[in-house]
C-alpha positions in Angstrom: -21.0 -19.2 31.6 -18.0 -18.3 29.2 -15.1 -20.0 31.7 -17.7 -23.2 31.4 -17.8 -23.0 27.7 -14.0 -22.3 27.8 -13.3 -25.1 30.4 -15.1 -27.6 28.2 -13.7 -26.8 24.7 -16.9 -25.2 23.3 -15.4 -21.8 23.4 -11.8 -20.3 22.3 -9.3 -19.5 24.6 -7.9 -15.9 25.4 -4.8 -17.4 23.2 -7.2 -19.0 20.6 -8.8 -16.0 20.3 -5.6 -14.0 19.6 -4.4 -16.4 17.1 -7.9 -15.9 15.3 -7.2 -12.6 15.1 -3.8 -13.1 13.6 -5.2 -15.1 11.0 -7.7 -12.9 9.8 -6.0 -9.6 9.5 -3.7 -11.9 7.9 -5.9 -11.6 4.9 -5.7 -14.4 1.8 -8.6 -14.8 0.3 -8.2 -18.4 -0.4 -7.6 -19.6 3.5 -10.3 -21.7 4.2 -10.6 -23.5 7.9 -10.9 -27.4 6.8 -10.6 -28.9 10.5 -9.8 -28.5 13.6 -6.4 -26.9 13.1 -6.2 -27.6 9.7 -6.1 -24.5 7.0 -5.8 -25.3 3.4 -4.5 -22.2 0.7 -4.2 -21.9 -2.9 -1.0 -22.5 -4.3 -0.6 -19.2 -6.5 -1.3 -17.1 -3.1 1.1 -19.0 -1.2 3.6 -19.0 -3.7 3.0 -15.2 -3.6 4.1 -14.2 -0.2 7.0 -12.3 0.8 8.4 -15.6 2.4 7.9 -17.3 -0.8 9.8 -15.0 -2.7 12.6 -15.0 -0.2 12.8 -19.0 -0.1 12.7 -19.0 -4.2 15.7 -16.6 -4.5 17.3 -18.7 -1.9 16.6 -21.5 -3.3 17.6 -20.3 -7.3 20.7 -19.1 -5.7 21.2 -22.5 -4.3 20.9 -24.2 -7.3 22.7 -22.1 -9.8 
């Protein structure tokens, strides 16, 4: 029954379900699912991320 509801796109995939686990140990509060494939985030957690902090340094480094 699963391989049906996989084979018609009712059910997540073996990858799908891997990349939803991803996401949720992932762990920002403010991640909300919007649409298929779409994720939205508020601005002061993504601006608070390692990777942010990284790309601003580069960035101010850049610039001064």
């Amino acid at each position: 029954m699963g391989k049906i509801l996989t084979w018609l796109g009712l059910a997540p995939t073996k990858e799908e379900r891997l990349i939803l686990q991803k996401l949720n140990k992932k762990g920002s509060s403010s991640m909300r699912v919007v649409g298929r494939g779409t994720l939205t985030m508020s601005a002061v957690d993504a601006r608070s991320t390692d990777k942010a902090k990284k790309f601003m340094k580069n960035l101010d480094s850049i610039v001064n």
